[in-house]
N, C-alpha and C positions, 0 to 999 in steps of 0.2 A: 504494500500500500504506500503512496507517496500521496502528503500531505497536503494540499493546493493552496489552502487559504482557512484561517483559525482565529475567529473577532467573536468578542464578547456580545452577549444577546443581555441578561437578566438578571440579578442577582433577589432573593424574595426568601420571607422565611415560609409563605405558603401556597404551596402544591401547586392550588387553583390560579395562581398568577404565572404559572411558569407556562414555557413556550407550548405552543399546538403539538401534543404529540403525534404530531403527520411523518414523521422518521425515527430510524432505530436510535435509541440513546445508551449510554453506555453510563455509569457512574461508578466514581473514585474516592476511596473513603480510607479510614485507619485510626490509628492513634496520635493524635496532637503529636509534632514533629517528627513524623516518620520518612517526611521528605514527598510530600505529596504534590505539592507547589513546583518542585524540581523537576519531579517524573513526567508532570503534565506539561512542562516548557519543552522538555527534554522530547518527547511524543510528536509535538506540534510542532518543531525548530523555530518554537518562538521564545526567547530570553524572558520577557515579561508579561506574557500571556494570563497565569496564574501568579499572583502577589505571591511572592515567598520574604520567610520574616523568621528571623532567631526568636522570636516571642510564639512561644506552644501558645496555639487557642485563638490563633491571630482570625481563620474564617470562621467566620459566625453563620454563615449566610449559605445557601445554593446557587451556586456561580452558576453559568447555564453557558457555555462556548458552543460557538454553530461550526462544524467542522466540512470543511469539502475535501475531497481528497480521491483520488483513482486508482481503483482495482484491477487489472488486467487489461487496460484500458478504456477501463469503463468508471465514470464520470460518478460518484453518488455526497451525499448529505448526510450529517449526521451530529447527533446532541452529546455534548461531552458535557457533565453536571461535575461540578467540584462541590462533594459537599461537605459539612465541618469536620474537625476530626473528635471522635470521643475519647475521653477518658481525660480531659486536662485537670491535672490534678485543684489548681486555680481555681477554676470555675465554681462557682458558686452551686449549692444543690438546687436552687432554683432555678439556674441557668443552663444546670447541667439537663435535671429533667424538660426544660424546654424544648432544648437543642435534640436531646432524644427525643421528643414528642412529635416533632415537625419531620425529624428524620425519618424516623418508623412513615409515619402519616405519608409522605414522597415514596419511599418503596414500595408502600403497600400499593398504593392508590396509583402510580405511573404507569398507565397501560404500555408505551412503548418503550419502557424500560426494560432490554436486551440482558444486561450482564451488570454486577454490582464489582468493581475490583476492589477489595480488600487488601492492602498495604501492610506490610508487615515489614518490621526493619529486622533483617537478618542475622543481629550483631548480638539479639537477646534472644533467652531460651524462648520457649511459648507463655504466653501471658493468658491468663484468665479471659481477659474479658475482650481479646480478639477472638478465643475458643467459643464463648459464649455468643456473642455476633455475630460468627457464623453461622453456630447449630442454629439460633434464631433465623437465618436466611432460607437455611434449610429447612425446619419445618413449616417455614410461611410458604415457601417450594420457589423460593428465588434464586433462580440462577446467579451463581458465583464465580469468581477465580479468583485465586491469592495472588500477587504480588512482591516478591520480598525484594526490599531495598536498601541500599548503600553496600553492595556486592563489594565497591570498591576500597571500603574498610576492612576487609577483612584479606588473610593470605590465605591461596586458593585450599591449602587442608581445612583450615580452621572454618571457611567455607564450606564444602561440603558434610564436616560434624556437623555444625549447626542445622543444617540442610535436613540430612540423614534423621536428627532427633526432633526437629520439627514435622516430619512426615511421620514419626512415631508417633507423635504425639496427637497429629492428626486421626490416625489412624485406628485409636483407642475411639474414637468416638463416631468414626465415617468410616464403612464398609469398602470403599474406594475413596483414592484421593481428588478433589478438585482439580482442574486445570492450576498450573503455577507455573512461574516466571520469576528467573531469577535478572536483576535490573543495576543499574547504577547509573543515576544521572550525567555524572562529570564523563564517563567515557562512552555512554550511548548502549551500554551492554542490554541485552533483551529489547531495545526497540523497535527492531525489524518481526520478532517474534509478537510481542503484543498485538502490534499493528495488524501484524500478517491474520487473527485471531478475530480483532475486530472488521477485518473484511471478508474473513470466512462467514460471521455471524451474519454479515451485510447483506450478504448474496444470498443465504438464506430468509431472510425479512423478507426481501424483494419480491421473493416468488409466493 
């Protein structure tokens, strides 16, 4: 997939304000600085596409990017949604169940919501409450795929441990594993592969 053209549409904390769903969307989610802002500039080969911020908790909002881009020489459209990242420890409990009310309420409710990527930084064992997230995605029957990031911190052994005990750990709770993608913003690692993924899914919509 090659990217064409990647501008900002909407940002809204509810559902019913966001764009027509008349094409496939995709959304990008995780834990407050797992580098989500990075992936999504890093995707689009746009530097400031998505706000990126040393401040965890910085998106509050559902960013909504209208994406064009060409699959085998074929021309198509598509919703890339940034939406906030959970767990910042900062957050207030009333801001936190907010931000998770609007979000559940966007998944649930987004007819052309394709695929949900889940972010995951590579660098920590498995965390609670990205495990919990997803079995939540899974039993609402929302299509998923992990993403793990900042490849580039890590040396390629201590990589794949990580790797290896996150799929165990997966494992324990999902009969098969998700689609995943191992990424790193600053050298482009897994973005021909993500892409390649979202234009599979494309071409299925279509028909």
């Amino acid at each position: 997939m090659l990217i064409r053209n990647a501008q900002f549409v909407i940002s809204n904390t509810d559902p019913k304000k966001a764009p027509d769903a008349d094409r496939p969307e995709y959304a990008f989610t995780g834990r407050s600085n797992v580098g989500k802002s990075s992936l999504i500039n890093m995707l689009t080969d746009r530097k400031k596409l998505a706000k990126t911020s040393g401040r965890p908790g910085k998106t509050q909002l559902i960013n909504h990017f209208l994406i064009e881009s060409e699959t085998g020489g074929k021309k198509e459209s598509w919703y890339l949604a940034d939406l906030p990242g959970y767990g910042f420890a900062k957050a207030s409990k009333t801001d936190k169940a907010k931000w998770d009310k609007f979000i559940r309420r966007y998944i649930l409710t987004r007819k052309n919501l394709l695929c949900i990527f889940v972010l995951i930084d590579i660098r920590h064992e498995a965390q609670k409450i990205d495990l919990e997230f997803m079995e939540w995605l899974g039993v609402s029957q929302i299509p998923f795929s992990v993403i793990f990031t900042k490849a580039d911190k890590l040396g390629k052994q201590k990589l794949q441990n990580n790797l290896e005990a996150y799929r165990k750990s997966l494992l324990e709770r999902w009969e098969t594993l998700p689609p995943h993608y191992i990424t790193s913003a600053p050298d482009k690692t897994g973005k021909d592969e993500v892409l390649d993924y979202i234009g599979e899914v494309n071409q299925v919509y279509d028909r």
